[in-house]
C-alpha positions as CSV (number, residue, x, y, z in Angstrom):
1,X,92.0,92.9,133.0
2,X,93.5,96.3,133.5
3,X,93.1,99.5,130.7
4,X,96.9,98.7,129.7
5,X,96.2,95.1,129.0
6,X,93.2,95.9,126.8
7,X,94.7,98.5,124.6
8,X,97.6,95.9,124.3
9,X,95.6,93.2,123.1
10,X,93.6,95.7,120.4
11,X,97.0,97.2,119.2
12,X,97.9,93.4,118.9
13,X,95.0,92.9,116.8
14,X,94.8,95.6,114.3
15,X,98.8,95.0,113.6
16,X,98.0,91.2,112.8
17,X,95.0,92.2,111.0
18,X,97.2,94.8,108.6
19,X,100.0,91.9,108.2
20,X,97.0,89.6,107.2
21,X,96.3,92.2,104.5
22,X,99.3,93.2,103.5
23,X,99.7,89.4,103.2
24,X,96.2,88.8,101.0
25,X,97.5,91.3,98.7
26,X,100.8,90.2,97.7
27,X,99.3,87.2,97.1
28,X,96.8,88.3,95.0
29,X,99.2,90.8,93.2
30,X,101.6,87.7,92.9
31,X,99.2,85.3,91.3
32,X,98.4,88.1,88.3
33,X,100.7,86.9,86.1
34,X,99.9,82.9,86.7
35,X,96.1,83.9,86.2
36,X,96.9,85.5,82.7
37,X,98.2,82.5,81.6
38,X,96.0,80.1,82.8
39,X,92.6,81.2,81.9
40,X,94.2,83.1,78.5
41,X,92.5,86.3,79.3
42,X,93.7,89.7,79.0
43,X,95.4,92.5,82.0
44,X,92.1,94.2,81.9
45,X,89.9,91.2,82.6
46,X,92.4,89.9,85.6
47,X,92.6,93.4,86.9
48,X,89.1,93.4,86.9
49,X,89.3,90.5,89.1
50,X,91.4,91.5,91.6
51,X,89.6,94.9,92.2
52,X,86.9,92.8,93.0
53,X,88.2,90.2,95.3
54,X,90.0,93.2,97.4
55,X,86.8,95.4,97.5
């Protein structure tokens, strides 16, 4: 493979990678709100949670 088709397929990767993480995180930020309500705890505690899982 030639230098072109390398930096290709890297530039290919980091943009899927940044989709995929763009992706975990409205996930995440989306399921907030479902969490609250299903365990009964408070903001805090869920934001708590989700500074963990995206750390």
């Amino acid at each position: 493979m030639n230098e072109n088709t390398n930096r290709l397929m890297v530039t290919v990767a980091v943009m899927l990678s940044a989709i995929m993480v763009l992706l975990d995180m409205t996930i995440a930020n989306v399921s907030l709100p479902h969490m609250m309500g299903a365990l009964g705890v408070t903001s805090e505690q869920v934001t708590c949670s989700h500074v963990l899982f995206d750390g």
